[in-house]
C-alpha positions, 0 to 999 in steps of 0.5 A, spaced: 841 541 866 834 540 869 829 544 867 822 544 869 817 548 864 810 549 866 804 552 862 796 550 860 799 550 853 802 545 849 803 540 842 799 538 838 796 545 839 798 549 832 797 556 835 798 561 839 802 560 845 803 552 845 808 551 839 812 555 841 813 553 849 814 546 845 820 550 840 823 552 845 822 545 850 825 541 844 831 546 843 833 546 851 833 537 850 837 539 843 843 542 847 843 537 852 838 539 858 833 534 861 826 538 859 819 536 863 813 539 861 807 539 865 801 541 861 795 540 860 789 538 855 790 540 848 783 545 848 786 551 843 783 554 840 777 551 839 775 550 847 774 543 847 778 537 848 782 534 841 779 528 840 783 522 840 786 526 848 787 521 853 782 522 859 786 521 865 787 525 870 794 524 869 798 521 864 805 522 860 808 521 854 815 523 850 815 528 844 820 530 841 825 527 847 821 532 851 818 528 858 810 530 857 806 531 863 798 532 862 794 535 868 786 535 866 783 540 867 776 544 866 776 547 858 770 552 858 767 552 851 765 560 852 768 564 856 767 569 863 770 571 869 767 565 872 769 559 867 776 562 866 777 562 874 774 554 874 779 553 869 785 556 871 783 554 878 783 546 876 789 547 872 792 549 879 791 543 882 791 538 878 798 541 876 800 541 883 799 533 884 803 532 878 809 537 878 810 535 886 813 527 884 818 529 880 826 530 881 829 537 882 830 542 876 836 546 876 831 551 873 823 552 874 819 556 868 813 558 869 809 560 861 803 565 862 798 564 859 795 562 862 795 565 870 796 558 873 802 556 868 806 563 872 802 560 880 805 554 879 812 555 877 813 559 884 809 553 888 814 548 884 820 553 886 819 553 894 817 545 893 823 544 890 828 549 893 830 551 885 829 558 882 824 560 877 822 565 872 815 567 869 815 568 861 809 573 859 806 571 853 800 575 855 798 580 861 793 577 864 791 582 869 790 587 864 788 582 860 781 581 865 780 589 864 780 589 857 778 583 853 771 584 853 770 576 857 763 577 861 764 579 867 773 580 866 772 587 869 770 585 876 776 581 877 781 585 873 784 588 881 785 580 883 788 578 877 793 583 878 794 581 885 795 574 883 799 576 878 804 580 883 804 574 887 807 570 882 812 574 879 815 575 887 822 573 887 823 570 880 830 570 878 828 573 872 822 575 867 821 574 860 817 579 855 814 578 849 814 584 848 817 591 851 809 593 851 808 589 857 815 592 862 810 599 864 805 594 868 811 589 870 814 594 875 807 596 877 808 589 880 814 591 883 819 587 878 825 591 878 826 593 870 834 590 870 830 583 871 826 583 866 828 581 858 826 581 851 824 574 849 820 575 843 816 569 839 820 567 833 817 566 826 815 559 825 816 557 818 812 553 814 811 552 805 805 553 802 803 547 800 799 550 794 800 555 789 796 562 790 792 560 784 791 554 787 788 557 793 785 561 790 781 556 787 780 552 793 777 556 797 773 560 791 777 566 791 775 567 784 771 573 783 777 578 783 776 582 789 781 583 793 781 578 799 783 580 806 785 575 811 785 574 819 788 567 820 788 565 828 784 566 833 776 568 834 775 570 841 774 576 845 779 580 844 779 579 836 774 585 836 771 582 829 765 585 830 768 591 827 770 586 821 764 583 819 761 591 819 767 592 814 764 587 811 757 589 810 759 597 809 763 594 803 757 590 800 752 596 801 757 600 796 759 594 792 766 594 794 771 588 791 773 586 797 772 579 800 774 578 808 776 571 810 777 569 817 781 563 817 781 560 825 777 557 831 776 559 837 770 561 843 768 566 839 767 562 831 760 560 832 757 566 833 762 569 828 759 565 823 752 566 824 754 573 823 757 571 816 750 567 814 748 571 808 753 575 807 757 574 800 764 577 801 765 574 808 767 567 809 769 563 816 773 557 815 777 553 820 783 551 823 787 549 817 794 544 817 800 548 817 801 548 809 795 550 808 794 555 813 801 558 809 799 557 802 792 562 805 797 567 807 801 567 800 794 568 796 792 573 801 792 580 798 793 583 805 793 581 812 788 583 817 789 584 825 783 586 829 783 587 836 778 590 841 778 598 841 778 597 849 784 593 848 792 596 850 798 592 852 795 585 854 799 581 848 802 581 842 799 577 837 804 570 836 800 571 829 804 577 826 810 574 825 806 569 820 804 576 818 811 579 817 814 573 814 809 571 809 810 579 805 804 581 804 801 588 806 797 588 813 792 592 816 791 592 823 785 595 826 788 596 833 788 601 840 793 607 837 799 606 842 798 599 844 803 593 843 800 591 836 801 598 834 807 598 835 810 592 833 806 593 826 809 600 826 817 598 827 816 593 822 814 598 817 810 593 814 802 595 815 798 601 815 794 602 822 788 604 823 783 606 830 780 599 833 772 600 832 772 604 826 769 600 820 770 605 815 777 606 817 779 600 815 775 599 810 779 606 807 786 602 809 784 597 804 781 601 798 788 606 799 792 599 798 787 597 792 789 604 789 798 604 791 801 598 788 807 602 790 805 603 797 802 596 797 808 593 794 813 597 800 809 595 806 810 586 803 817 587 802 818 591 809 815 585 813 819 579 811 826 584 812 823 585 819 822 578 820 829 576 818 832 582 823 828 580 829 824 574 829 828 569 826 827 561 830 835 561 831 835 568 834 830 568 838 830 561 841 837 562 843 834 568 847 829 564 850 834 559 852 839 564 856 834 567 859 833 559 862 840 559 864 838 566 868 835 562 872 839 557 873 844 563 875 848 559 869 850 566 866 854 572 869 851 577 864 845 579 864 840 579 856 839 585 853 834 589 858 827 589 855 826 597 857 
C-alpha cells in the first residue's frame, strides 16, 4: 500500500510530535507499505533551523527506508498570532508545490499540529482522488484560545474554522486522546469516525547511574529535585514554577526545580532562574541522558497555563509514566492532562497557577514514602497496559488501513 504522511514535524526533532510521526512511518515500511513524508525543516523545540539542514526550498532524503520530502519554510524564533500564521501559511504552500509530483497514495494522513499538516492532507486528498484522515496530536482552535501566544485569542474563531474545514470528509479521525472528541463534533465530525491512537512510550536507558547524574548536573546538596523535562513555551505556564521556586527559597525549602529542554520560551525562563539557587535551566539533552534526568529525578513535574483545558496531551508524560517516579501536575482540573495523570494513578494534581499548591504537593511527597513509593510504581503499570510502542503502533497503523478503507471493523471508538 501507498501512504502518504503530511505534517511540519519530523526526524531528527527528539521530541514532541516529530519522533513519533516517524515511528509510526517506519512501522508502515516495516510491514510493507511504501511510505512518503512530506515535512519540513527541523526547527523543534528550539524555534530555529538545526544546523547542518539543507537550505533548499525542497529537497528528499531516505530515512530509515522512509521517502523524506522537506518543503522550507518560515520558523518564528517567538511566537504570536501572526508569526504562527506566517509559518503554518508558508508551509502550506511550499508543502503543496512538493506533495503535488508525487504518485497516487492508497491512503492520505494528515498529523496536526501543525494546522497546515491537516489543510494539506485534504488538498492532496482531492488532488489525488484518494481518501485522507487527520491525526490530532493537539487542537489547535483551542490551542489559539488558550496557550497565552500574543495575539491567539483574536484568531481563535478562524483556527476553528480551519480546522473544520479540514476535517470535512475524512474517512477517519485519529485522537491522542479522548479529551479532544467534545470539540471534534462541535466541527461536525460524527463520534463513530473518531478513534483513540495514543502516543506510545519511547524508551530509552539511562546512560549514567542516578548518582552519576547527580553529580553531573550538581544535585548534590540533598534537596529534593523536581524536574520538567520538555518543552518551554507558552503553554508550559512555568511562570508559576519559577514563583514556586522563589517561595521555597524564602522559606528555605530543600527543594531544587531543574527545567531540562528548549523552546521559544527558554531564554526568558532563563533569564528568570539568574540569581535564583535552586532553580536550574539546562537543555535538550541526547536521549540516554534525558532518561538518566528522569530516573535521578525525586519527582516529575507537569506545568500548563491555568487558561489551558483539552488543547493537548503532553507527548512527555508517557516518558513520565515509564520512568516510575512520582509526578505533580500543575495543570486546569478537568483538562486533558488532569485526567490522564488521574487514570494513571501515578501523580498528584494540583490547580494551574497556584505556586503554594505545588509546592504543598511536593512537601506531602517529601513526608509520605509510602504515598511517593505508590504513585512510581502506578506509572510504569499504566505504561505497560496502555502506552506500549507495540500496541499503540498497531493502533495508528489500523487507523491508516481506515483509511485506506482496508479494514471492515471500525478501531475501538474513542468516545
Amino acid at each position: 500500500m501507498r501512504v502518504l504522511i503530511v505534517g511540519i514535524n519530523y526526524r531528527p526533532e527528539l521530541t514532541a510530535v516529530g519522533p513519533y510521526t516517524a515511528g509510526l512511518a517506519e512501522h508502515l515500511v516495516a510491514r510493507g507499505d511504501d511510505v512518503t513524508v512530506v515535512t519540513g525543516l527541523p526547527h523543534y523545540p528550539d524555534w530555529r533551523v538545526a544546523r547542518g539542514t539543507r537550505r533548499a526550498l525542497w529537497s528528499d532524503e531516505r530515512i530509515a527506508g522512509v521517502s523524506v520530502v522537506r518543503a522550507a519554510h518560515y520558523v518564528p524564533r517567538s511566537q504570536s498570532a501572526l508569526r504562527r500564521a506566517t509559518y503554518e501559511a508558508t508551509f502550506g504552500l511550499t508543502g503543496l508545490a512538493a506533495l503535488l509530483p508525487l504518485p497516487r497514495p492508497d491512503a492520505i494522513l494528515g498529523i496536526v499540529p501543525s494546522l497546515s499538516g491537516g489543510m494539506l492532507a485534504k488538498v492532496a486528498s482531492r488532488r489525488f482522488g484518494s481518501p485522507f484522515g487527520i491525526l490530532f496530536q493537539d487542537l489547535m482552535g483551542p490551542a489559539a484560545a488558550q496557550s497565552g501566544v500574543p495575539g491567539g485569542g483574536a484568531v481563535a474563531r478562524a483556527t476553528t474554522a480551519a480546522e473544520a474545514w479540514a476535517v470535512a470528509g475524512a474517512t477517519a479521525v485519529g485522537v491522542v486522546t479522548r479529551a479532544f472528541v467534545a470539540y471534534l463534533e462541535r466541527l461536525g465530525v460524527v463520534a463513530r469516525m473518531v478513534h483513540q491512537v495514543p502516543n506510545w512510550t519511547r524508551v530509552a536507558q539511562p546512560s549514567l547511574t542516578v548518582d552519576e547524574t547527580r553529580r553531573r548536573f550538581g544535585w548534590t546538596d540533598g534537596s529534593r529535585v523536581v524536574l520538567h523535562a520538555g518543552n518551554m513555551g507558552y503553554k508550559q505556564g512555568l511562570e508559576q514554577v519559577v514563583e514556586a521556586a522563589r517561595i521555597a527559597a524564602e522559606r528555605g525549602l530543600p527543594v531544587r526545580f531543574v527545567l531540562a529542554g528548549g523552546g521559544n520560551r527558554a531564554d526568558e525562563i532563563r533569564d528568570a532562574a539568574e540569581g535564583m539557587p535552586n532553580l536550574d535551566v539546562i537543555g535538550v539533552q541526547p536521549d540516554g541522558i534525558h532518561a538518566s534526568l528522569l530516573a535521578a529525578a525525586d519527582v516529575l513535574l507537569l506545568s500548563e497555563r491555568a487558561s489551558q483545558a483539552d488543547m493537548s496531551l503532553p507527548s512527555k508524560l508517557t516518558a513520565y509514566f515509564a520512568a516510575g517516579r512520582p509526578i505533580v501536575a500543575a495543570v486546569p482540573r478537568g483538562g486533558a492532562s488532569a485526567g490522564e495523570v488521574e487514570r494513571s494513578g501515578a501523580g498528584l494534581v494540583v490547580p494551574a497557577g497556584d505556586p503554594g499548591a505545588l509546592l504543598a504537593a511536593i512537601d506531602r511527597l517529601g513526608s509520605d514514602d509510602a504515598l511517593a513509593r505508590r504513585l512510581a510504581a502506578a506509572g510504569p503499570a499504566y505504561a505497560a497496559a496502555n502506552t506500549s510502542a507495540a500496541v499503540c503502533l498497531e493502533r495508528a497503523a489500523l487507523l491508516v488501513d481506515t483509511i485506506a478503507r482496508r479494514v471492515d471493523a471500525p478501531l475501538e471508538a474513542a468516545a
